[in-house]
C-alpha positions in Angstrom: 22.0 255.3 238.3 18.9 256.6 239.6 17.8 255.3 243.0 14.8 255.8 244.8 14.6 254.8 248.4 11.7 252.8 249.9 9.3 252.6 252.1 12.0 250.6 254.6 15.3 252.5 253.9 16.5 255.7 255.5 13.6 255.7 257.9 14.0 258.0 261.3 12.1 259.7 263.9 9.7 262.6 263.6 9.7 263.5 267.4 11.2 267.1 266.5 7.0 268.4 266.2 6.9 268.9 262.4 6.5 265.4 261.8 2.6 264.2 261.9 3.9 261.4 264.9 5.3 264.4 266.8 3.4 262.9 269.9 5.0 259.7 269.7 8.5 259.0 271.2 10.8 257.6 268.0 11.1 254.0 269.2 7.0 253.9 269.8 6.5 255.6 266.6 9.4 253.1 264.8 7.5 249.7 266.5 4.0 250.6 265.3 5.5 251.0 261.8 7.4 248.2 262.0 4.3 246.1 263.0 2.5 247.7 260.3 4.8 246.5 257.2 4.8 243.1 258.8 0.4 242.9 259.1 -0.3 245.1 255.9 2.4 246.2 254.2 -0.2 247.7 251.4 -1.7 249.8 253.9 1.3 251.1 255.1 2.1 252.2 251.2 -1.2 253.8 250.8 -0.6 255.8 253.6 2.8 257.4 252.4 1.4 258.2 249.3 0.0 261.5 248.0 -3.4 260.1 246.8 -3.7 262.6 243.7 0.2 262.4 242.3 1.2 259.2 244.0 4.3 261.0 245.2 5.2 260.6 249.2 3.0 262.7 251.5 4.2 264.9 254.0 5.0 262.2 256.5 6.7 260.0 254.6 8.8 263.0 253.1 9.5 263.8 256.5 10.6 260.5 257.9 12.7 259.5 255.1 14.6 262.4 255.2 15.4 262.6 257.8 16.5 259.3 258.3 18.9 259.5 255.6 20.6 263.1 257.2 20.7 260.8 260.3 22.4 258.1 258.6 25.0 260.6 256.9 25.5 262.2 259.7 27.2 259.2 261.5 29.1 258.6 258.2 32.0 261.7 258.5 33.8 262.7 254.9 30.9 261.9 252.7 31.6 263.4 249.5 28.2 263.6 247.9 25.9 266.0 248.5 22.1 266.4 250.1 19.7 269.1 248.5 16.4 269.7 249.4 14.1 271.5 247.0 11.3 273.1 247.8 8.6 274.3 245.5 5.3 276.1 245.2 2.8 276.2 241.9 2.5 279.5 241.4 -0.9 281.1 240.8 -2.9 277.4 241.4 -6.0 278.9 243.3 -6.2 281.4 240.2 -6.9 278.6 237.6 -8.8 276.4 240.2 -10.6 279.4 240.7 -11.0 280.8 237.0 -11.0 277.1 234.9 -12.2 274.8 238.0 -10.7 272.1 240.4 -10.1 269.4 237.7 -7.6 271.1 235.7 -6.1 272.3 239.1 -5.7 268.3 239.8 -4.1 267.8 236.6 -1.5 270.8 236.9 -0.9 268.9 240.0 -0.6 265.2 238.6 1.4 266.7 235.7 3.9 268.7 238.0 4.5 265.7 240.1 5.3 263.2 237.2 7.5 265.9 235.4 9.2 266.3 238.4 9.7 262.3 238.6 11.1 262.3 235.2 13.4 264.8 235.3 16.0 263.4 237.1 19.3 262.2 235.5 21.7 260.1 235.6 23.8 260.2 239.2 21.1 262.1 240.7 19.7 259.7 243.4 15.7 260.9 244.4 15.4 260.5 248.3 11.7 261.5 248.3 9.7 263.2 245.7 6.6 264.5 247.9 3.8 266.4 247.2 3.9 268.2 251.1 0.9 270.0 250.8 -2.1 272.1 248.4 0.5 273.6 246.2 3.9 272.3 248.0 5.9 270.2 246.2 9.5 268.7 247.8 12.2 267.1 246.0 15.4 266.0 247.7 18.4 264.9 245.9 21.8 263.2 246.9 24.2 264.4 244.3 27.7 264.3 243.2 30.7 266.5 244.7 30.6 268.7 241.0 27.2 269.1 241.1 25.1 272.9 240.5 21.6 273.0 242.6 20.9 276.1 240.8 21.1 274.8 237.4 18.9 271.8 238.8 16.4 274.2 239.7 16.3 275.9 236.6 16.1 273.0 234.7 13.0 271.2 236.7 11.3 274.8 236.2 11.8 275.1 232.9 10.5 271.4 232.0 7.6 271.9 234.3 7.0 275.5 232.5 7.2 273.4 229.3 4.7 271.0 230.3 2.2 273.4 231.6 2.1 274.9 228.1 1.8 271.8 226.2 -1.2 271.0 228.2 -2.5 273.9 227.8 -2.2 274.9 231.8 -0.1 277.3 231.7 -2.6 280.1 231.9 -5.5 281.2 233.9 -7.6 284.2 234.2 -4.9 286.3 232.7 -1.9 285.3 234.7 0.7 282.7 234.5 1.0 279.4 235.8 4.0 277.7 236.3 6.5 276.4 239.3 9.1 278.6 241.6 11.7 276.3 243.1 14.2 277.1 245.9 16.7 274.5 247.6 19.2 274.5 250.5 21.8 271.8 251.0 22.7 270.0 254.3 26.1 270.7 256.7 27.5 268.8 259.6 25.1 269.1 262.3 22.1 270.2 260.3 18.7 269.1 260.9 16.0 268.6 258.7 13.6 271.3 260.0 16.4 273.9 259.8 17.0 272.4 256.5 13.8 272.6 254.9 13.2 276.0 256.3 16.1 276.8 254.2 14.8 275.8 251.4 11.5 277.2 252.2 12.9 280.5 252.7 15.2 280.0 249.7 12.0 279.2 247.2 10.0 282.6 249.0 13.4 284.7 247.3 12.5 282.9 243.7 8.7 283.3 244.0 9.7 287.2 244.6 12.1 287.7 241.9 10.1 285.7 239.2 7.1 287.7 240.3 4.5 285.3 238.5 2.0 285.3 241.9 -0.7 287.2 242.1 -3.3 288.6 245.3 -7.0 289.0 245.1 -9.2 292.0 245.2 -11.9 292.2 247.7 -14.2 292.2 244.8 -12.2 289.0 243.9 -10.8 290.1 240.8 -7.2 289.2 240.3 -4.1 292.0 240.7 -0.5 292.3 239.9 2.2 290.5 242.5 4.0 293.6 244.1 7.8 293.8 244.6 9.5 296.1 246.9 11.9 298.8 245.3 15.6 299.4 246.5 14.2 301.4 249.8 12.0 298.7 250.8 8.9 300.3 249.7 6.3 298.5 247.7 6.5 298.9 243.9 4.2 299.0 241.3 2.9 296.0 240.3 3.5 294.1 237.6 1.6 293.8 234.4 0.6 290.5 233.2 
């Protein structure tokens, strides 16, 4: 069964400074929300919420993530698994750019919902989150059997799917669509070594997909450029 955690479960500190209450000691930071849900629990909600997909924002990502690792981590012999997913739109400031901000919005929107509904059964969501512009995370508890890389591929290839049905899926002659990395906790592990992971891990698929593209100083759009076997720059790609 599918489970999404709320806004009160698996909630933890974000004193480590990539939180947005890095400033605050965890108990100050803990009371204030806590005093919060009790005055204006609907205000508290509207501020964990991405206001363009509805998915988490960064800080509530953050804290309920890191909560849960917490959590886990005083529960030794756990079975299941925790992956975090990372993921950038690929080539989104080319089609804000080339077909304007509103169908940049509803890339977005779209993205975030096929995201949402791509989970299956025995798959529990922690937090889908919109993190930032083009930043999209996606943390999963899974089973002991369970492949992360075919999880990948298949978020990808519905959000790819999606895209194209829409009509979004191209923009001034390149291709838009979603590169997707993921890293999964160990003993010990914290969240910002664990999203860095995963960050890291979705910079090695943006490269070898090759979709992303630079800009000209004249602004006009060129190929993404891979390095060869000697670590020199290739030639780019062709669209």
């Amino acid at each position: 069964m599918v489970k999404r955690y709320g806004t009160d479960e698996a909630e933890g500190s974000e004193s480590d400074g990539s939180g947005p209450m890095s400033g605050e000691s965890g108990a100050l930071a803990a009371l204030r929300r806590w005093l919060a849900t009790r005055i204006a629990p609907e205000l508290v909600e509207e501020a964990d919420r991405d206001p363009l997909t509805g998915l988490n924002n960064r800080r509530a990502d953050w804290r309920k993530v890191d909560g849960l690792m917490r959590q886990r981590q005083a529960e030794p012999g756990r079975l299941d698994r925790l992956v975090r997913f990372r993921a950038d739109v690929d080539n989104l400031k080319v089609l804000n750019d080339t077909r304007g901000h509103q169908m940049g919005d509803r890339a977005l929107v779209l993205i975030g919902r096929v995201l949402q509904n791509s989970v299956r059964i025995g798959e529990e969501v922690v937090s889908p989150a919109r993190i930032g512009g083009d930043e999209f995370a996606f943390t999963l508890v899974l089973p002991p059997d369970a492949a992360p890389d075919w999880i990948r591929d298949r978020l990808e290839r519905n959000v790819t799917a999606a895209l194209k049905r829409e009509g979004l899926n191209r923009a001034g002659g390149v291709e838009v669509g979603l590169s997707m990395g993921f890293a999964e906790a160990r003993p010990g592990m914290s969240l910002k070594d664990l999203d860095a992971e995963a960050d890291q891990d979705t910079r090695r698929r943006k490269t070898r997909i090759g979709r992303s593209v630079g800009r000209t100083q004249k602004g006009r759009y060129q190929g993404f450029r891979l390095p060869d076997a000697g670590g020199r720059d290739g030639r780019a790609l062709p669209f």
